[in-house]
C-alpha positions as a Python dict, from the first residue, in 0.01 Angstrom:
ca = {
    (1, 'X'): (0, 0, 0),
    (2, 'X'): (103, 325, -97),
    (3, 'X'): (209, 579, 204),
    (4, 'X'): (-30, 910, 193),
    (5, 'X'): (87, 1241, 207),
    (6, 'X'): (-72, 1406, 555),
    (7, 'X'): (-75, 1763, 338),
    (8, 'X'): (-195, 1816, -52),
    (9, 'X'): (-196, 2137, -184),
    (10, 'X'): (-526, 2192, -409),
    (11, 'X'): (-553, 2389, -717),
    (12, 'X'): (-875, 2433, -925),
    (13, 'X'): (-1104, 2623, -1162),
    (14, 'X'): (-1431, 2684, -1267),
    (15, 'X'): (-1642, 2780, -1572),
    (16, 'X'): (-1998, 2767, -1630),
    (17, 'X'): (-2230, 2871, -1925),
    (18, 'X'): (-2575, 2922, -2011),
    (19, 'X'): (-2546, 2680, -2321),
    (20, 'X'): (-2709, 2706, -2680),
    (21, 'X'): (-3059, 2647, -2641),
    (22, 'X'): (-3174, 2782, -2255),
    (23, 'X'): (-3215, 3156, -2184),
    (24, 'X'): (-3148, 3103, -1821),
    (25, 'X'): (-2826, 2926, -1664),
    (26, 'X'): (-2956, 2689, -1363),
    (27, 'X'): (-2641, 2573, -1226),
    (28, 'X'): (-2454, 2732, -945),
    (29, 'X'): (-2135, 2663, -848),
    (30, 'X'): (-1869, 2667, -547),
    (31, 'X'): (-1526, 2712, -589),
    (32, 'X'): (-1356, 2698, -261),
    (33, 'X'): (-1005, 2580, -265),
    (34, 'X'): (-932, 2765, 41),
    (35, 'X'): (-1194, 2551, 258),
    (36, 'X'): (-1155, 2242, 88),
    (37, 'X'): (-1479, 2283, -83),
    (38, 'X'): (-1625, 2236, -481),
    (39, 'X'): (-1976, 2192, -564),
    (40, 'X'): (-2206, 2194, -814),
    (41, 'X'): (-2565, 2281, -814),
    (42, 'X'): (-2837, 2199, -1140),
    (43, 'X'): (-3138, 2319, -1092),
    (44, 'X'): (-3411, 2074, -1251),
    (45, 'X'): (-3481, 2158, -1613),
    (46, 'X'): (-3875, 2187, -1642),
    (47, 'X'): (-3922, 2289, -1233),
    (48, 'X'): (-4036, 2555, -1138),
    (49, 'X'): (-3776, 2781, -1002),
    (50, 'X'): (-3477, 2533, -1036),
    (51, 'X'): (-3271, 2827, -1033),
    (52, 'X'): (-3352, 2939, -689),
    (53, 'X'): (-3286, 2605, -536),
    (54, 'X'): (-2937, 2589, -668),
    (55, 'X'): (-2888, 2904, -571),
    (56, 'X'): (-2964, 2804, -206),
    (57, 'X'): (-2800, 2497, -191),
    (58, 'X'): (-2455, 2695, -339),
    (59, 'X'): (-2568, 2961, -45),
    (60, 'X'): (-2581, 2750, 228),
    (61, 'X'): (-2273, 2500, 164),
    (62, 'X'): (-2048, 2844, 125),
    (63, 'X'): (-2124, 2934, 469),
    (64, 'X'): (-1989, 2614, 632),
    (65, 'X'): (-1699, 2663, 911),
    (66, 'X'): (-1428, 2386, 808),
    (67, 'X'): (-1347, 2157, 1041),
    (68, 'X'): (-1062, 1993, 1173),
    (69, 'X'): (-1175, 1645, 1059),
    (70, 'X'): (-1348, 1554, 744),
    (71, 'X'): (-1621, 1378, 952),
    (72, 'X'): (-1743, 1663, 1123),
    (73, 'X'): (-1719, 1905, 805),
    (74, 'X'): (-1934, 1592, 593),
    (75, 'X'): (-2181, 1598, 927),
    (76, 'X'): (-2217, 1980, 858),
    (77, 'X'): (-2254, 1982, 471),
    (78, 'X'): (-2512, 1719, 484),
    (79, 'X'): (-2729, 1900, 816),
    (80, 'X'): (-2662, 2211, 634),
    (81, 'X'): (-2835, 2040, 233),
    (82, 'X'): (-3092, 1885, 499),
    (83, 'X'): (-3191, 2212, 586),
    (84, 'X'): (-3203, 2390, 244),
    (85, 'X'): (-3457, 2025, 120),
    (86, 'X'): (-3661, 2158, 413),
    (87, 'X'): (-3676, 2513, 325),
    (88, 'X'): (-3724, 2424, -40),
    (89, 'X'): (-4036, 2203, 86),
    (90, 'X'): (-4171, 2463, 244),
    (91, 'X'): (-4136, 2744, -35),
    (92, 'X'): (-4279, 2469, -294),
    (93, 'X'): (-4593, 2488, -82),
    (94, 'X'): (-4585, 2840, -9),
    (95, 'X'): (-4606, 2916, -396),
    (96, 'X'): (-4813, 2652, -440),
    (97, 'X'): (-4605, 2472, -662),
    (98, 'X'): (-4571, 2110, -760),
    (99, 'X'): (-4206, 2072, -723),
    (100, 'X'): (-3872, 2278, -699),
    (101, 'X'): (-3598, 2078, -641),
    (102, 'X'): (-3162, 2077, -804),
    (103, 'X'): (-2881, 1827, -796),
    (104, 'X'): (-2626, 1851, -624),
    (105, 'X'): (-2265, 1704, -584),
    (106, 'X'): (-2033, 1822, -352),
    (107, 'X'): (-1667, 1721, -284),
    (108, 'X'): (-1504, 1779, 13),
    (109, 'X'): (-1108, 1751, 111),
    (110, 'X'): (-884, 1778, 478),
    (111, 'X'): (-562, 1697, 427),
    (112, 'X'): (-525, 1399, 198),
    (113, 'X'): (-885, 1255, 222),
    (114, 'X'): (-1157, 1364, 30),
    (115, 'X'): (-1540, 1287, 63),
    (116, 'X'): (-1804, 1321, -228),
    (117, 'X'): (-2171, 1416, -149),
    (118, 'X'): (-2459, 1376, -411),
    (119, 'X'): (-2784, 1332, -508),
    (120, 'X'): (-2931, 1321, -911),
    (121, 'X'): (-2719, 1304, -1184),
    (122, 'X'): (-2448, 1578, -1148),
    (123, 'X'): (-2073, 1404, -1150),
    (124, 'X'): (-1740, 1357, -990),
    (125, 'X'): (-1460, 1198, -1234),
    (126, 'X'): (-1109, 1134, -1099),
    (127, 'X'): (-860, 1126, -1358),
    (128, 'X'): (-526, 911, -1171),
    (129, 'X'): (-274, 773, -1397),
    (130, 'X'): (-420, 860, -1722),
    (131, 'X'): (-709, 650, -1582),
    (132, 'X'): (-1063, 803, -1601),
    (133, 'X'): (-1308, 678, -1359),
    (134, 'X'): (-1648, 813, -1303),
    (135, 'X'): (-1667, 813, -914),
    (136, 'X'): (-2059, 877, -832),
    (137, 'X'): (-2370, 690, -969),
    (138, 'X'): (-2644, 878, -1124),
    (139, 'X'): (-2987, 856, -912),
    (140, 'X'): (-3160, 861, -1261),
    (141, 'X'): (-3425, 645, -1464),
    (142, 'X'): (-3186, 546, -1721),
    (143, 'X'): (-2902, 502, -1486),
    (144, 'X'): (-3173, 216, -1326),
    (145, 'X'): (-3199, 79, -1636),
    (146, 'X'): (-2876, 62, -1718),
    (147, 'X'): (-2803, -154, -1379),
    (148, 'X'): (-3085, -396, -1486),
    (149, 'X'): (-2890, -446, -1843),
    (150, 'X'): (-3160, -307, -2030),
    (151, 'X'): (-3031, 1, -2156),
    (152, 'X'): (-2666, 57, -2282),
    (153, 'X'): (-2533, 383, -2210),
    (154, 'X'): (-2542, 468, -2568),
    (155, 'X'): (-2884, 449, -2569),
    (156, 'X'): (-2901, 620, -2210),
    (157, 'X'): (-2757, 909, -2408),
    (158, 'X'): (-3065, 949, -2657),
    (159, 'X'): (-3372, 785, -2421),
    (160, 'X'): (-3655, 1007, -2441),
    (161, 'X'): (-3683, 997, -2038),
    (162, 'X'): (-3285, 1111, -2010),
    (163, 'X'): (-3371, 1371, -1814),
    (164, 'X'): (-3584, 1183, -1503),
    (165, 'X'): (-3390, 1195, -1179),
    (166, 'X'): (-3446, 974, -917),
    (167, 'X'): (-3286, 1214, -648),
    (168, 'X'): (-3300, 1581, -569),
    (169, 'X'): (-3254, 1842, -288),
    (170, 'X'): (-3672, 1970, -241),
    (171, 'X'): (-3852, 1691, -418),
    (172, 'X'): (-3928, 1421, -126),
    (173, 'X'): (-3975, 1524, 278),
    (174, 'X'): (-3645, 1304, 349),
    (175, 'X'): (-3330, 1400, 173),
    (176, 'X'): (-3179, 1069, 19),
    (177, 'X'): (-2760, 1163, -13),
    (178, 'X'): (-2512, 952, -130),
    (179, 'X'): (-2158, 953, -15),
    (180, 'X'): (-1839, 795, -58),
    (181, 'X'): (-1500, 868, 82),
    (182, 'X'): (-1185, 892, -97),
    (183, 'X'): (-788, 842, -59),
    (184, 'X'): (-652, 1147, -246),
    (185, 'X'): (-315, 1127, -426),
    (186, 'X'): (-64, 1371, -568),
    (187, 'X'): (-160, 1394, -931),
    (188, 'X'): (-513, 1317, -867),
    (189, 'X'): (-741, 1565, -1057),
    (190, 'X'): (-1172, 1570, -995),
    (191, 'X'): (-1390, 1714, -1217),
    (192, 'X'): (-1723, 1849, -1066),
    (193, 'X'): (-1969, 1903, -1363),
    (194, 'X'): (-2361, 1857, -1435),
    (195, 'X'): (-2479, 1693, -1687),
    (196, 'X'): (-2501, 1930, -1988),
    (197, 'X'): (-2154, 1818, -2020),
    (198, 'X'): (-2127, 1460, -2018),
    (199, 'X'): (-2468, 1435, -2194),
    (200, 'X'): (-2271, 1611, -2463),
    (201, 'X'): (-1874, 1472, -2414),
    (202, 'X'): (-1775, 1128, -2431),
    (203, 'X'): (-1552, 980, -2141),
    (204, 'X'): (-1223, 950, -2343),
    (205, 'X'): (-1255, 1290, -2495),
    (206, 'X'): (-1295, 1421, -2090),
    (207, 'X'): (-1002, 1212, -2022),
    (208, 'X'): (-759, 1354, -2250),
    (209, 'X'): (-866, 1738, -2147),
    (210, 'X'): (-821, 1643, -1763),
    (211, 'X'): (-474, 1534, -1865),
    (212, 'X'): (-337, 1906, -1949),
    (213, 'X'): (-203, 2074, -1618),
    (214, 'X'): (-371, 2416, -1599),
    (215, 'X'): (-705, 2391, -1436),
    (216, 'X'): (-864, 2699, -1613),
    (217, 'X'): (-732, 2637, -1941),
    (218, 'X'): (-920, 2254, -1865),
    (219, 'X'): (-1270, 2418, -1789),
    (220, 'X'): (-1269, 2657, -2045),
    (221, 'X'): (-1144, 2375, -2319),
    (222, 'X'): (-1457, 2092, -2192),
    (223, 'X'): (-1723, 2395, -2164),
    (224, 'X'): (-1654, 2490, -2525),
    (225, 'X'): (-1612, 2141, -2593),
    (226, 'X'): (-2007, 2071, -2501),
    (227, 'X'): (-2106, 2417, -2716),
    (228, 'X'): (-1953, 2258, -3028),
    (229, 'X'): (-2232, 1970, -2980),
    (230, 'X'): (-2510, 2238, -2951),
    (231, 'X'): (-2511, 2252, -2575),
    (232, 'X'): (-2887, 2172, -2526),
    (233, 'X'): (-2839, 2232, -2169),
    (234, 'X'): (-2633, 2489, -1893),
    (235, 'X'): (-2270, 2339, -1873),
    (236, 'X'): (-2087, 2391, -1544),
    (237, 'X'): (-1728, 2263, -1460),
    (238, 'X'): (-1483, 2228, -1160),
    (239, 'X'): (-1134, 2086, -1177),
    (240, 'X'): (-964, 2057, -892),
    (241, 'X'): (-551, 1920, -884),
    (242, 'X'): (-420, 1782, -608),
    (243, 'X'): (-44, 1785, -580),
}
């Protein structure tokens, strides 16, 4: 086994755009190297007032007091998302709305461990020796099918129901997160991102833009990488390079 560095030094970027088609950009974002803190918010295309909730989520998280241990910052990131599903409840009935609700994937580093947050169908890749692996599951319809082996993710890509989510912050009374903790290595590099860019990028062509060392030169090059495929959707990314 491999002896971990007890201090990484983070660098990252972020880049987000309103895409081709949509008039209004639904994603928020979270760039905060300085706490240990990335996230992504995508406010659910269709819902009412999907920007708001990603806006609220991105709100709350940025507020957060780092801890000393990645426990207790997790226990406060999750209390503090359990809170904003509450709040968002209560506004969806205030308005008198059917549903408001956003993704939301969150990734979290002390030292050299790292912890990932989510629920829906926004992403965390980790690119480690030229090795891309996608590191959280979608909570989505086709991502279901997909487990059953009825659906390849080809045709995951192009199913008329691509955009059902399973999971959200503000669309069920009891927030459903998913977590999973990670080893961090030098070299390692995440990428945060929502889905209006790997709806639109394949894996290997992500894999080979993670590669190149400068973080901002990486966000820019996969967000104009999802506009030369029309960009149907917002595109937000976060790359984050631990070293």
């Amino acid at each position: 086994m491999p002896v971990l560095p007890e201090t990484l030094r983070y660098c990252s970027a972020s880049y987000s755009h309103v895409g081709m088609v949509r008039q209004i950009n639904e994603d928020a974002f979270l760039e905060s190297p300085e706490n240990g803190l990335w996230v992504i918010a995508d406010g659910m295309g269709g819902h009412a007032a999907g920007d708001y909730v990603a806006s609220l989520i991105v709100d709350a998280l940025r507020h957060i007091t780092t801890a000393d241990a990645l426990p207790d910052y997790a226990c406060a990131l999750r209390c503090a998302l359990t809170q904003v599903n509450s709040a968002v409840r209560q506004e969806t009935l205030r308005r008198g709305l059917g549903v408001m609700g956003s993704t939301v994937v969150v990734l979290a580093v002390h030292a050299n461990q790292g912890m990932c947050l989510w629920a829906g169908d926004s992403r965390l890749y980790r690119l480690r020796d030229g090795q891309l692996q996608g590191l959280s599951r979608d909570h989505s319809y086709v991502q279901e099918l997909q487990d059953s082996g009825l659906l390849s993710e080809a045709e995951a890509r192009v199913h008329p129901r691509a955009n059902v989510i399973t999971r959200a912050v503000g669309v069920d009374d009891a927030l459903d997160l998913a977590v999973i903790n990670l080893d961090i290595l030098p070299g390692d590099t995440y990428l945060l991102c929502s889905d209006g860019l790997n709806k639109t990028a394949e894996d290997h062509e992500i894999r080979d833009v993670l590669g190149h060392a400068d973080p901002y030169q990486v966000v820019r090059s996969l967000v104009h990488l999802g506009l030369t495929r029309g960009a149907p959707d917002n595109i937000t990314a976060i790359v984050v390079k631990a070293c």
